[in-house]
C-alpha positions as CSV (number, residue, x, y, z in Angstrom):
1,X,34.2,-34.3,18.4
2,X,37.0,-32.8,20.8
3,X,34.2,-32.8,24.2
4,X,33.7,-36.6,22.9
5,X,36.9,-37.9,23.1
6,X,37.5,-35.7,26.4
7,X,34.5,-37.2,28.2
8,X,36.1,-40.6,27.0
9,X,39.3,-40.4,28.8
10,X,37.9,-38.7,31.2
11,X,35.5,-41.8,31.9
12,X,38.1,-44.5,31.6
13,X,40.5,-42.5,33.7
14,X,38.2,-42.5,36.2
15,X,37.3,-45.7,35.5
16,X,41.4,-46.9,36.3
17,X,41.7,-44.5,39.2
18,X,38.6,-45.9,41.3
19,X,39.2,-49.5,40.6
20,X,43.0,-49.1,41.1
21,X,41.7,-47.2,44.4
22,X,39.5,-50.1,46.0
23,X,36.2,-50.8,46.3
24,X,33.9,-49.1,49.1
25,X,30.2,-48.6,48.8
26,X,27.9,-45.5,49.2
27,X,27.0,-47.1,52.7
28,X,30.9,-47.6,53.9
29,X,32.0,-43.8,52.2
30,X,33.7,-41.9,55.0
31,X,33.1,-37.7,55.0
32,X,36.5,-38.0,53.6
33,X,35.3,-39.9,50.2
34,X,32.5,-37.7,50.4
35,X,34.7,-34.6,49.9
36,X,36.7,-36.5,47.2
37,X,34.1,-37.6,45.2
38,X,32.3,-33.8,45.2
39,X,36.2,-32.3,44.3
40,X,36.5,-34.8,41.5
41,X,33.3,-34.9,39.9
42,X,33.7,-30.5,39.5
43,X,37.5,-31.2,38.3
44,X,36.1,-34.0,36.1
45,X,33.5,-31.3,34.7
46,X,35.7,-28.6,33.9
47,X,38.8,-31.0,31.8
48,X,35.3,-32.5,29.6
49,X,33.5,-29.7,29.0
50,X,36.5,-27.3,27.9
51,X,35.4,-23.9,27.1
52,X,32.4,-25.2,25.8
53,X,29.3,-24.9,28.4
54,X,26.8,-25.6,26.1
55,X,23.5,-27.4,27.0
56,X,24.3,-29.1,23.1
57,X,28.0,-30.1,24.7
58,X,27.0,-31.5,28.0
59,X,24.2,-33.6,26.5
60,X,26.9,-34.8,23.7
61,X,28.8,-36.0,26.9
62,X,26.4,-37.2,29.0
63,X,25.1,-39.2,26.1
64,X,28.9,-40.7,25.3
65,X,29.1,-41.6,28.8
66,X,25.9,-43.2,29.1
67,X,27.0,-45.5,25.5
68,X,30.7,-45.6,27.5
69,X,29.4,-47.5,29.9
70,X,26.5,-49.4,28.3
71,X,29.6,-51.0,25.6
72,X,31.5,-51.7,28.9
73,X,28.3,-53.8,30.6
74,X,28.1,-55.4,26.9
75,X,32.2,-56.4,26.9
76,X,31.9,-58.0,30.7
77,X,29.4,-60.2,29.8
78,X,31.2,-61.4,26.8
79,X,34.7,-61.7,27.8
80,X,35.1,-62.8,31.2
81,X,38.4,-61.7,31.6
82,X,37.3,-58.1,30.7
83,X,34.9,-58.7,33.5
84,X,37.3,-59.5,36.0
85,X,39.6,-56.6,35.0
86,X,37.2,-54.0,34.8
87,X,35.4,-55.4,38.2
88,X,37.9,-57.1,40.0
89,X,37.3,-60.7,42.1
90,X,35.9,-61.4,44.9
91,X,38.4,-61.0,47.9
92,X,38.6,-63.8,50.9
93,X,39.4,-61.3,54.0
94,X,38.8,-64.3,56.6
95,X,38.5,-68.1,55.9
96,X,37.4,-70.4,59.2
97,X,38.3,-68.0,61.9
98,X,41.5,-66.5,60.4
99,X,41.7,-62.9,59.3
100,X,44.1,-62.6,55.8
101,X,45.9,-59.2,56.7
102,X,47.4,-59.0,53.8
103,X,44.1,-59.2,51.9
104,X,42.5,-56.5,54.4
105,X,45.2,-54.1,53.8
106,X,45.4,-54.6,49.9
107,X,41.6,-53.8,49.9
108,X,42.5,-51.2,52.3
109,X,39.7,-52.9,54.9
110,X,40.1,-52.8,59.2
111,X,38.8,-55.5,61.1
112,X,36.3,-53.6,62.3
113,X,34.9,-52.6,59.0
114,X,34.7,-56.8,59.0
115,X,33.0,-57.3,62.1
116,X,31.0,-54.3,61.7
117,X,29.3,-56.5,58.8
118,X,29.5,-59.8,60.5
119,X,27.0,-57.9,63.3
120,X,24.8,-56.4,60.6
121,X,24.0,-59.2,59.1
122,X,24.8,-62.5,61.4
123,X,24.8,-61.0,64.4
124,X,28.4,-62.4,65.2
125,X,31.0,-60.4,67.4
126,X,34.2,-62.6,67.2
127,X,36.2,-63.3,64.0
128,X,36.4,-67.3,65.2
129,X,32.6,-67.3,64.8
130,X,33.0,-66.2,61.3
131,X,33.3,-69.2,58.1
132,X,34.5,-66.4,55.6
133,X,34.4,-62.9,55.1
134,X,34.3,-62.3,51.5
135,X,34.6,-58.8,49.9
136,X,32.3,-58.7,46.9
137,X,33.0,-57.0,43.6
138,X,30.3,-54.7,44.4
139,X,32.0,-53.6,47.8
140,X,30.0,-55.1,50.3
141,X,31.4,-57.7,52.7
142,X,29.5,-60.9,52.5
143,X,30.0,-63.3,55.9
144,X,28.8,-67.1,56.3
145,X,29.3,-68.0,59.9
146,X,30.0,-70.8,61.8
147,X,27.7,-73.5,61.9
C-alpha cells in the first residue's frame, strides 16, 4: 500500500509541477527539457519505488498510474472546471496583428517560437499578417491569418 500512495503523489506532483511549468510539446522540447525530463523521470523512480525493486511493485505502480490518470480523463469530462484546471485554456499570444507580451512571457513563448509556427503552417513571415496566434491546451500554437 505504501509504493501506492507514493506513486500517487508522485503523479499529481508532477502533475502540479508540469502544468504550473507551461506547456511545450515533444516537437518544441529544447536539449535542455530533454535533460530534465530524463533527470526527473530516474528521481521520480527512485522516491516511488522505495526500497522495493520488485517486478510485483513496479507493476502495482505502473497499474495506479495508469487508473491515476484514467479517473483524471473521467473527472475533465465531467466537471469542466476540473478540466480547465488540470489542462489550462487556450492562450491568445497575438490578436489582428498585435503580439500580447505579457501572454508570451507568462507561457514562457518568444516571438519566434510564434512565427516559427505561423511559417509551418500558413506560410506567413510578419506578425501583421497573422489574425491570432493561439496557444492550445495541448501546446501547439494554432495561427488563422489574415484574409
Amino acid at each position: 500500500m505504501e509504493s501506492v500512495i507514493r506513486g500517487l503523489s508522485i503523479y499529481f506532483a508532477l502533475l502540479v509541477i508540469i502544468r504550473l511549468s507551461g506547456r511545450r510539446t515533444l516537437a518544441q522540447m529544447t536539449p535542455f527539457d530533454l535533460v530534465i525530463l530524463l533527470v526527473v523521470s530516474e528521481t521520480t523512480q527512485q522516491a516511488m519505488l522505495g526500497d522495493d525493486f520488485s517486478i510485483t511493485n513496479a507493476i502495482v505502480l505502473i497499474l495506479t498510474l495508469f487508473l491515476a490518470d484514467i479517473l483524471l480523463s473521467y473527472l475533465k469530462s465531467w466537471s469542466p472546471l476540473a478540466a480547465k484546471v488540470i489542462d489550462g485554456v487556450p492562450t491568445i499570444l497575438i490578436a489582428n496583428g498585435v503580439a500580447d507580451q505579457e501572454a508570451m512571457r507568462g507561457c514562457r513563448l518568444q516571438m519566434e517560437d510564434v512565427l516559427e509556427a505561423a511559417r509551418n503552417q500558413q506560410g506567413v513571415e510578419s506578425v501583421k499578417d497573422i489574425r491570432f496566434a493561439i496557444l492550445e491546451v495541448s501546446g501547439a500554437i494554432s495561427i488563422i491569418k489574415n484574409q
